[in-house]
N, C-alpha and C positions, 0 to 999 in steps of 0.2 A: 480437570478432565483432559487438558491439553499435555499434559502430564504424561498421562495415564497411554494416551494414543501415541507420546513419541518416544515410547517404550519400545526394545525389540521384542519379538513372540514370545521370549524364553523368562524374558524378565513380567513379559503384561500377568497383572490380576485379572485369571479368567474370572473367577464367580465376581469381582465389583466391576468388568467390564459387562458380563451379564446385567447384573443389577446395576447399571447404568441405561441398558438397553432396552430394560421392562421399566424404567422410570419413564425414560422419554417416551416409549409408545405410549405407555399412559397417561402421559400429560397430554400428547397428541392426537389420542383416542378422546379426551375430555374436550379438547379444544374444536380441534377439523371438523367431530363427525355432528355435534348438533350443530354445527355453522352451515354446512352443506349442505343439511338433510332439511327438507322440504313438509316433513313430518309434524303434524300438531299435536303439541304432548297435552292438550286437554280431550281432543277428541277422542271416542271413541268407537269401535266396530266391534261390537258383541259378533257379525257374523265370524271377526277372527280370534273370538275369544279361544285360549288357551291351545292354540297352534304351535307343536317343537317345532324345534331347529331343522330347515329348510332350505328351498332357493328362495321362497316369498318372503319368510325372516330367519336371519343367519342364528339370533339368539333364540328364536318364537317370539311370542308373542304372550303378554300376560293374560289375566282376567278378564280385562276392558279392551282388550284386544290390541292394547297398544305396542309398538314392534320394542323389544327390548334392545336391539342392536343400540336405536338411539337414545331408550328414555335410560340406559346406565349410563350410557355418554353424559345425559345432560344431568341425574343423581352425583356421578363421581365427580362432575364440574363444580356443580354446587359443593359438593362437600368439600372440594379440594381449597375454593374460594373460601368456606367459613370458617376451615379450622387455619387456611393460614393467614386470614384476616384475625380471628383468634390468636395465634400464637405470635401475631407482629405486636400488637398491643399488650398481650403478657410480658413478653420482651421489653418494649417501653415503662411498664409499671415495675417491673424489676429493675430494669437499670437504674431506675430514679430513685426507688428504694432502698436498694442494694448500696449504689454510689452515697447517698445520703446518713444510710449505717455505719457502712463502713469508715466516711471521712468524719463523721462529727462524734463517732463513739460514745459515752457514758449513758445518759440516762433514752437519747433518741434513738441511740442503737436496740439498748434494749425493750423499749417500746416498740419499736421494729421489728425485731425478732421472737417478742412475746406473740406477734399479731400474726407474726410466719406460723407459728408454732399453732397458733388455733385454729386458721386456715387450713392447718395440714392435718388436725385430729378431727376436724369434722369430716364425714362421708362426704367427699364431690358430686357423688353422683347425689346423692339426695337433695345439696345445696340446687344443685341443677335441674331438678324435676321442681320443687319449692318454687323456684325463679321462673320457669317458663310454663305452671301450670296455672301461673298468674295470668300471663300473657302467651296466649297458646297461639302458637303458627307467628307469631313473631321472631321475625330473622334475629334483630337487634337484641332481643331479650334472652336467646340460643346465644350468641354471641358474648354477651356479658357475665351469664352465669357459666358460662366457659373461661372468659380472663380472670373474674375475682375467685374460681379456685387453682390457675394454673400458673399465677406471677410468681409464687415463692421459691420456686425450685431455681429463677434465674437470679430472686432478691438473693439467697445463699451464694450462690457462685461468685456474682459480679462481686457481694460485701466479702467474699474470702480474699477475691483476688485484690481487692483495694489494699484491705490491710496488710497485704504481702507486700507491697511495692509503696505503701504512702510512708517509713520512712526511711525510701531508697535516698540514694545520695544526689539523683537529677530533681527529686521531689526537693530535696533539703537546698539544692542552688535554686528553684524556681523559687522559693521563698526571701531566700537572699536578696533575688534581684527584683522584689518588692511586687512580685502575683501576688493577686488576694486569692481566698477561697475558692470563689466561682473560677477567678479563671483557670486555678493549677486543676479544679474538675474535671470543666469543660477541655483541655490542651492535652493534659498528660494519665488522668485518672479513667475517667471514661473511655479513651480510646486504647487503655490498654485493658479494658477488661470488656471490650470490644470481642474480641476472639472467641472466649468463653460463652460469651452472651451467645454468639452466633450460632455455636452449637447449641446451645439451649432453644434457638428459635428452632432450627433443622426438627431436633429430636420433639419439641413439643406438638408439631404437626400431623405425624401418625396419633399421640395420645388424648391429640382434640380430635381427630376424624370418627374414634373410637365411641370419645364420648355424645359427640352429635350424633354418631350413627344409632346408639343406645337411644339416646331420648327421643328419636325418632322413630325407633322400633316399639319405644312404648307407646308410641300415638300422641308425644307431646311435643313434636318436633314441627318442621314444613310443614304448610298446607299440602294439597294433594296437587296441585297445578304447577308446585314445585319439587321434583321426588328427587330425594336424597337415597345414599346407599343406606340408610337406616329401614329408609320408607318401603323402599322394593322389599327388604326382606322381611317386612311387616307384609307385606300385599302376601309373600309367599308364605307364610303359615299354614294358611287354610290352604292353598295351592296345592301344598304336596301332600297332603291328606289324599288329593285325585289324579296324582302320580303326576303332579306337572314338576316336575326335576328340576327343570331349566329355569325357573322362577328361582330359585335359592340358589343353586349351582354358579351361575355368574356373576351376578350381585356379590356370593364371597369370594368367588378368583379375584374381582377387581380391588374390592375391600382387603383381601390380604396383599393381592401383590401391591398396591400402592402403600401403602405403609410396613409394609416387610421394604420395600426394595429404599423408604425414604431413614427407614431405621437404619437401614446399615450405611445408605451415603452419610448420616451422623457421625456413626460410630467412628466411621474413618477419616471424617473431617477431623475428629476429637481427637483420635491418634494422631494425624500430622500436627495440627495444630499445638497441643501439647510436647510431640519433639520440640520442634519449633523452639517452644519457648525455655524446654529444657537445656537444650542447646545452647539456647542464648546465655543461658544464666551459667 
């Protein structure tokens, strides 16, 4: 980002200074405005049921009357908290995975990658309705059938990048000067496939927000005293049947621009990143 701002005019990336611009209000919109706001997101005023966009409320008001300005705020907060408490522990189960493929090779490798391979032919989405229809309105249970189908994407990366670099010639002196296993992991394996991973955390963020938004839009998601951007655009179904617009309408501007604007600060993490190491090599 520092980067990016000590650029002159000619050389700055307008569209990822833009999308740097709708990230942060977005995160800022998630954070500030339910901290501030004095509003109870269980209460509610049928007298201001399904009120637009106004001075009394900037977004209206839903069904229950509750003012939208803040319960997106507190929906996009929560979502934003579980898909990337999601996509840190997918992160974690790949590294471990990935690192462990890729350095012990023959028969754990491919037990490893047999087990990538069946995690990836089964529908996610369905593993994920199965898992949280058990356990319905449970956060943890949302959260888990989230990491056991989204680890494999960073297991493949980090186990590519091992076996590129495990029999480099700084690998082959750490051996010499008497590293065992764990530590040439821990010192030199893991932190260079460090990079890679990282992207992988970035870019898995938008496609856990998707899928929590999905199983909350089927009603197997949050309870209702916690509304997710899945939940609001479940409340607006029936909504715009009675011409209430604004129920659907912002719930997807926030839903797209956070994950449109979080996809593409990946994208171009992965491009420097990758010079980076092209470069180096």
């Amino acid at each position: 980002m520092l980067k990016i701002l000590s650029l002159s005019p000619r050389h700055l990336n307008i569209p990822l200074c833009v999308t740097w611009a709708v990230f942060f209000f977005i995160i800022g919109y998630a954070v500030l405005v339910p901290w501030a706001s004095d509003v109870d997101p269980v209460m509610t005023d049928f007298t201001m049921s399904g009120q637009p966009p106004g001075e009394q409320a900037v977004f209206g008001t839903d069904s229950d009357g509750h003012d939208l300005f803040v319960r997106i705020a507190q929906g996009l907060r929560i979502s934003l908290v579980i898909s990337t408490i999601t996509a840190a522990f997918s992160c974690v189960f790949g590294i471990v995975l990935g690192t462990l493929a890729g350095m012990s090779g023959g028969w754990v490798d491919r037990a490893i990658m047999r087990t990538t391979d069946g995690v990836n032919a089964l529908p996610h989405l369905l593993i994920g309705i199965l898992i949280v229809s058990l356990f319905k309105g449970s956060v943890i249970a949302i959260i888990a059938s989230l990491v056991l189908t989204h680890w494999t994407y960073i297991a493949r990366v980090v186990r590519a990048q091992i076996i590129g670099i495990r029999h480099a010639e700084f690998i082959e002196a750490a051996w010499l000067s008497g590293m065992n296993r764990w530590q040439i992991i821990w010192h030199h394996l893991t932190p260079a496939a460090l990079g890679q991973a990282l992207i992988g955390l970035v870019l898995l963020i938008p496609h856990t927000i998707w899928h929590e938004s999905t199983l909350s839009f089927l009603g197997l998601g949050l309870p209702p005293h916690m509304p997710s951007l899945g939940t609001l655009l479940s409340d607006a179904q029936g909504a715009i049947l009675l011409g209430h617009w604004w129920m659907l309408l912002f719930p997807c501007l926030f839903l797209i621009g956070a994950t449109l604007s979080v996809s593409i600060i990946g994208n171009d993490l992965r491009k420097r990143i990758t010079g980076k190491q092209e470069s180096f090599r």
